[in-house]
N, C-alpha and C positions, 0 to 999 in steps of 0.2 A: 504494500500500500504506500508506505514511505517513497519507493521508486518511481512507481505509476506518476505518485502528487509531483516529486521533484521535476521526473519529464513533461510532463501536463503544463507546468509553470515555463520552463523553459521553453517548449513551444508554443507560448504563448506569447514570451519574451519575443521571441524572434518573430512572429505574425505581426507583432504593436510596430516594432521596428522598420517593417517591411510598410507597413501603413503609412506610418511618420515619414517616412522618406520619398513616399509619392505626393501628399499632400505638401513636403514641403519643395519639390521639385517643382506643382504646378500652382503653390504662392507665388514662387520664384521666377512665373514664367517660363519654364522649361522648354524643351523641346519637344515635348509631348504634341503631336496634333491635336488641333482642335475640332469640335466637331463640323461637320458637312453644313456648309452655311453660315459660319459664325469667321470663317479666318477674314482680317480683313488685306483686302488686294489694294497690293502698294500703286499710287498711282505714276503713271509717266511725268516726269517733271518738263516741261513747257520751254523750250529756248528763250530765253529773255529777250525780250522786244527791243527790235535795234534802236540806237536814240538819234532823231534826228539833227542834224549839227546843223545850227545857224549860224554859224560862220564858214562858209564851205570857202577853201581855199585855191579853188578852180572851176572854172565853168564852160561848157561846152551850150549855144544856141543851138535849134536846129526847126524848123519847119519851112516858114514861106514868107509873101510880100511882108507879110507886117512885120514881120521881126527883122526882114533887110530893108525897113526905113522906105518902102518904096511910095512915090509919089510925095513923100513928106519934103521934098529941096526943090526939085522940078517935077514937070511933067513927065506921065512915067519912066519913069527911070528911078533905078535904086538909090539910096542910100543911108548905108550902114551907120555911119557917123553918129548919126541921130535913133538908130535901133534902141528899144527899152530896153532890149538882152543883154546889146555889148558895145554899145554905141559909146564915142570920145565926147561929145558933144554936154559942155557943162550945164545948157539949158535944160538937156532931158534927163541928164542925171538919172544915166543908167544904173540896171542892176549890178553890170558890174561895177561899174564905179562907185557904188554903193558898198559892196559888198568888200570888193579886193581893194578899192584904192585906184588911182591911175594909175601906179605903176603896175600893179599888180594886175588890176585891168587889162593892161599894153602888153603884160607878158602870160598872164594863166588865163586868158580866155580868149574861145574861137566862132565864130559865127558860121554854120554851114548849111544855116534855111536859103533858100531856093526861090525865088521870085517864082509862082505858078505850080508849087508844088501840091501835090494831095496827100493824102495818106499813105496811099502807096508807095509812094517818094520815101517816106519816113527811113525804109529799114536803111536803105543805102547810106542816108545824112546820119543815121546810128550806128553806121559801122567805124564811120570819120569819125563824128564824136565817142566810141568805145576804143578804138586806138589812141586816144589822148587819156582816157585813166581819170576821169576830170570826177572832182569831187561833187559837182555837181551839174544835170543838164536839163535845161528848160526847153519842151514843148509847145510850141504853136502851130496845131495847123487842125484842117478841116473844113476851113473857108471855100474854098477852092474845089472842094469836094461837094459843098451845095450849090456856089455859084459857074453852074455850066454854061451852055449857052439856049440847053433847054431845060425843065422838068424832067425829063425822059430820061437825060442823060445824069444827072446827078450819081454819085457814090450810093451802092446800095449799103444798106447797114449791117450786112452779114458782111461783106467785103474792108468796107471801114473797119470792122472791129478785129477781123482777121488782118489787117493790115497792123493795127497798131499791137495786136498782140506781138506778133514777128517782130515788130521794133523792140520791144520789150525783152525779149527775148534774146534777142543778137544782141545788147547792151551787157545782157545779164552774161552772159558767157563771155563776155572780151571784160566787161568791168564790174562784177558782180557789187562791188559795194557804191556807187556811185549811185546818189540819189537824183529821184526823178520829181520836176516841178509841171506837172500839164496845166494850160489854162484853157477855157473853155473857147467853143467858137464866137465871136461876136453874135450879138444879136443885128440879124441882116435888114431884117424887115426895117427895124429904127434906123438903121444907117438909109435907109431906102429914103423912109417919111423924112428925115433933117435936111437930105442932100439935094432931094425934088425940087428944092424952095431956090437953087440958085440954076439959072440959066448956063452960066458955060460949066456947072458940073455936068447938066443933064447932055450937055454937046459932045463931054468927053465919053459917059456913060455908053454912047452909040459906037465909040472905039470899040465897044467888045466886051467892057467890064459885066463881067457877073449879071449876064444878060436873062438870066432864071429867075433873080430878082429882078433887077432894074430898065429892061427890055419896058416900053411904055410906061414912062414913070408917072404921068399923067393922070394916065390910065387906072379908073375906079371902079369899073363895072366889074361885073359878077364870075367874069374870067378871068381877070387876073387880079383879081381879091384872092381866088377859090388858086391862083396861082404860085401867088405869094404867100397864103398860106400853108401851102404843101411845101415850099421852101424852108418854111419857118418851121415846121412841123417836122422836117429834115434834121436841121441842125437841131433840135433838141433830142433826137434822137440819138445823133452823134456828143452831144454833150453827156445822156446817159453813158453813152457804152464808154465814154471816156471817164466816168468817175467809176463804174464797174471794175472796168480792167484795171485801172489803179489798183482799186483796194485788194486787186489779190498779191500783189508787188510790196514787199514790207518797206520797201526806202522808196517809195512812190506818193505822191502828195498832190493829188486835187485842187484846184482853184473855189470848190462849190459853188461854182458858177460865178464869179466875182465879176470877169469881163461879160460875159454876156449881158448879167444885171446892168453894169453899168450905162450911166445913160450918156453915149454920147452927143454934145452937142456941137454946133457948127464950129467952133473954136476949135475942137477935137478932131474937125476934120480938115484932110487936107488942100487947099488952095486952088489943087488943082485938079483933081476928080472929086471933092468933096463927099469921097466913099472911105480913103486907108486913113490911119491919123497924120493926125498932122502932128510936127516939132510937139505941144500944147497934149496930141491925144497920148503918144509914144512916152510922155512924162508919166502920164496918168496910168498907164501900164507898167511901170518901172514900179511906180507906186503902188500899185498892187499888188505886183509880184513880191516885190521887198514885204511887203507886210504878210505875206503868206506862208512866207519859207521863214521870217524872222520873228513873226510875231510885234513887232514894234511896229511905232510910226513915224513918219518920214525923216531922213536925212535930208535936210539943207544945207 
């Protein structure tokens, strides 16, 4: 009996034991599984959102007429001088000369928009500016993609938006960090109704200019109301797919619509087609831009 009791106790000793040590194994957190449904799944942690730098120490232009200053000196004909992008000209007090300085201006940055170019145009002027490595490149274009010489012919919107993706794209693989400033397309229709009111713009208008709008400016009846508003109804289309395809691009940066909004008035337009800016509108776009990418207000 003495034996039986002493082993009895002993394996008892050793069952408390074996207890105590799982109980304090799973206070401890052990390694023990938990049960089916309870483990919690660690989550993927999220790359940290690139920071945009408002001081970008480089810049590359690239689209069309407006950003090469066209019509804003003479009649048409370029000039850069006066571009909001990258122009020397202390009245417009461009972007870059905002941004870098003149000297820095005169040496980090390039202008490679295209007087008459569309979107299509884009990818090639993205190849020039992704060979320069530029900290930063500003977009303009899309004008020229509503203003054809019919309706008919205009840019469709699956094609635009296929166009500037590829820009995006060929940047991304020659300069993957180089951020992207797009502004939106003017609003055409307004530049139509401001510039109607002066006689020798409407003379130049018959040159050829943007003849989907401005082909009888006169003209108020119920065909080219129903005309200009499919024009107008274009570019805002092209204004979506340009803030779309931004946001999938993380160092890409939208205008929300700033130029289109704004209201150009005849001061803003050029002398001498009273359609592109003038010296006065190209200011007004530097000033946009700067406040977009900087967040600030204007350098004087």
């Amino acid at each position: 009996m003495r034996k039986r009791s002493h082993r009895s106790r002993t394996v008892a000793a050793v069952v408390s034991a074996a207890l105590l040590g799982v109980a304090g194994c799973d206070a401890a957190g052990g390694a023990s599984p938990a049960p089916d449904g309870t483990r919690a799944k660690a989550k993927p942690s999220a790359p940290p959102a690139p920071v945009w730098d408002t001081s970008p120490a480089s810049m590359v232009a690239v689209g069309d007429s407006i950003t090469r200053g066209f019509d804003a000196c003479s009649v048409l004909s370029d000039c850069p001088e006066v571009s909001w992008a990258t122009g020397s000209d202390k009245e417009v007090n461009s972007l870059a000369l905002r941004l870098l300085g003149t000297t820095g201006a005169a040496r980090r940055s390039w202008n490679y928009a295209v007087s008459g170019s569309r979107m299509a145009d884009l990818p090639a002027q993205m190849t020039k500016a992704a060979a320069r490595r530029p900290a930063l490149v500003t977009v303009m274009a899309g004008a020229n993609d509503a203003c054809r010489p019919s309706v008919a012919e205009m840019t469709s919107v699956a094609d635009f938006r296929s166009s500037f993706e590829r820009s995006l794209r060929t940047l991304r693989t020659a300069s993957p960090r180089s951020q992207v400033y797009v502004t939106s397309v003017p609003d055409l229709k307004r530049l139509w109704s401001q510039g109607r009111t002066n006689v020798m713009g409407k003379a130049v208008w018959k040159l050829g200019i943007c003849q989907s709008m401005l082909a009888d400016p006169d003209a108020v009846d119920s065909a080219a109301t129903a005309r200009r508003d499919e024009v107008q109804g274009r570019v805002e289309a092209y204004n979506s797919v340009l803030k779309e395809v931004c946001a999938t691009d993380r160092l890409c940066r939208f205008d929300g619509g700033a130029v289109f909004d704004y209201d150009f008035g005849t001061r803003q337009l050029s002398p001498w087609d009273w359609f592109h800016p003038s010296r006065n509108g190209q200011a007004q776009l530097a000033e946009i831009a700067y406040r977009g990418i900087t967040g600030r207000k204007a350098v004087t």
